[in-house]
N, C-alpha and C positions, 0 to 999 in steps of 0.2 A: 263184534266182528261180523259182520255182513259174510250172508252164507254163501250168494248168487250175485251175478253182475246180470245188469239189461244184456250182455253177451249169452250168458245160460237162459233167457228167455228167447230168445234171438234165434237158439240151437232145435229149442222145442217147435216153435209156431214161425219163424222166416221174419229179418230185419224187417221186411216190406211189413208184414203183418203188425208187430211192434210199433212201427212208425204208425199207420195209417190207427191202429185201436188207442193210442195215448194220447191222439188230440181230438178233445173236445171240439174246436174249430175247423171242420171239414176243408176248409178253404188254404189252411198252413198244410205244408209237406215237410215239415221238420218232427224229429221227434219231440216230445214235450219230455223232457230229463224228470220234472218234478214229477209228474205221475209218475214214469217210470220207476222211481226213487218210491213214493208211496205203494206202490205194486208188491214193488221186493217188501219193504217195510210191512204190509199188509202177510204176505206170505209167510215168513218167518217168523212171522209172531203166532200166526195160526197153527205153524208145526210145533214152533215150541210151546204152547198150549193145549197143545193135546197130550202132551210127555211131561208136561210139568208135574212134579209129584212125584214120578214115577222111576222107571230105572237109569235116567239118564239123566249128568250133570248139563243146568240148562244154567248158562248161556250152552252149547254144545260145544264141546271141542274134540279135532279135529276131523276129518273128511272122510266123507262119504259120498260115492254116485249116486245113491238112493235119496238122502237129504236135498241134493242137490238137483237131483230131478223134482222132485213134491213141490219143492218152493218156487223151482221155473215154473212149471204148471199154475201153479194158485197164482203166482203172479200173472202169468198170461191171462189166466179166466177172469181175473179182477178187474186187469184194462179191457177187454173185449166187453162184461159184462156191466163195468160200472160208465159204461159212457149212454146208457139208459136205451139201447136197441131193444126193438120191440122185434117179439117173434109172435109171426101168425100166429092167431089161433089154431090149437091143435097141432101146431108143430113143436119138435121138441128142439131145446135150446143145444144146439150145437156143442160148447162148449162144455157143460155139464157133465157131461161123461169123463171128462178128463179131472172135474172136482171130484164126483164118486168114487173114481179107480183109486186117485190120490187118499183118499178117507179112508176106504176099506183095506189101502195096503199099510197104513195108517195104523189101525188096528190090529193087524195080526201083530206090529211089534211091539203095539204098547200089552196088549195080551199077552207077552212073550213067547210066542210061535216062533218070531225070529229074532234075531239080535244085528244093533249094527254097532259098527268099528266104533264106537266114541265111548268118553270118559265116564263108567259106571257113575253114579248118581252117590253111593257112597262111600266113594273115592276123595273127595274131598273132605275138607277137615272141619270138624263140627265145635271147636275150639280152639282158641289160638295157640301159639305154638310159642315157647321160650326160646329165642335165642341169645348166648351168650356172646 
């Protein structure tokens, strides 16, 4: 179950931005839905690999604003950065900061500083279950 729609990227970084960072061909004014689609794909696999293992059942379930913001983010920075823009020398990459913040807030839950609303990790059943 897809955590984010191309709409929660949409809400972070502005349709117009979305549109213009997911086509490779400068010349189209359409969004390209497949990147879009690999973006999310890309992001949510990233969140849920940092938690794997750990205290939360992954696939995750149910909702969270914080899940949901991390994975628009990563997705945004994935179409912005994976369409291969080069930044000056000595400039720093725009974007980036918004991977960092994502990471390091990242950490404080898999560290358990903080907890979010979803379904503890050993909450599921580690054997099957008899039903009569």
């Amino acid at each position: 179950m897809p955590y984010i729609a191309q709409s929660n990227i949409e809400a972070v970084f502005g349709a117009a931005n979305v549109q213009v960072w997911s086509q490779l061909d400068p010349s189209l004014v359409t969004t390209d839905a497949a990147r879009v689609a690999s973006s999310i794909n890309y992001a949510e696999a990233t969140v849920e690999d940092r938690f794997r293992g750990g205290a939360y059942a992954i696939p995750f379930s149910g909702a969270s604003y914080v899940l949901t913001d991390w994975c628009a983010k990563l997705a945004g920075v994935w179409l912005y950065e994976s369409r291969g823009l080069r930044v000056e020398a000595g400039a720093d990459n725009p974007m980036a900061g918004h991977r960092e913040r994502v990471m390091e807030e990242i950490d404080t839950y898999v560290a358990g500083q903080r907890r979010l609303p979803l379904t503890p990790a050993d909450s599921t059943p580690n054997s099957p279950s008899v039903v009569r």
